[in-house]
Each structure stands twice: as C-alpha cells, then as structure tokens.
C-alpha positions, 0 to 999 in steps of 0.5 A, a space after each residue: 205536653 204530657 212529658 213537662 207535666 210528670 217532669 214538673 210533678 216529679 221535681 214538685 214533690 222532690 222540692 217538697 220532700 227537701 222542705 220537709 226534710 228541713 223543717 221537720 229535722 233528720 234524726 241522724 244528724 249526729 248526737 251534738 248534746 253528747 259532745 257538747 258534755 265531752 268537750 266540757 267534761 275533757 275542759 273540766 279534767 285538765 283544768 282540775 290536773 293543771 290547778 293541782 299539778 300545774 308545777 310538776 306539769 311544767 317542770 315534766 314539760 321542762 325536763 323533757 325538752 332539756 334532754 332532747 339533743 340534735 340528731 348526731 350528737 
C-alpha cells in the first residue's frame, strides 16, 4: 500500500508541475515578437525594390530565362 501511495504522490506532483509549467508560461520558447518584426521588415524590403525597380526586375528575370539552353545544345 505503502508503494501505490509514493507512486500516486509522485505522479500527483509531475501532473502539478506540467499545469504550472503551462499557465505560468517557459521563457525559452523562442522570441516570436522578433521574427514577427523580420518577417515584416523582409515584406516591407521587397515591396519597396518591386515598386521602384519591379521593371528591371522582370526584364532581369526575362533575360535569365532566355539565355538558359537544353543540356547538349
């Protein structure tokens, strides 16, 4: 009897331990407001290099797949 009671007890805390770990929150989940900002910022970037050089951009793009040839040829 003595045996189911530490076994109970020790599954009692580990149980308690997982619910604090969850309502109190770890600190070592990863810094998520960061790569919100660098998600955003890489968004902002491109949208600024396609709105002043989305032209040349597309011509570049043009250019490069007109020169790629068939392997033999």
């Amino acid at each position: 009897m003595h045996t189911v009671l530490n076994a109970m007890d020790r599954h009692r805390r580990e149980v308690l331990a997982a619910l604090v770990g969850r309502v109190g929150g770890r600190r070592d989940r990863g810094d998520v407001p960061g790569w919100v900002l660098i998600t955003l910022m890489t968004a902002g970037i491109v949208t600024v290099l396609w709105g002043v050089a989305g032209d040349r951009l597309v011509q570049m793009f043009s250019d490069a797949l007109g020169s790629v040839s068939a392997p033999g040829r």
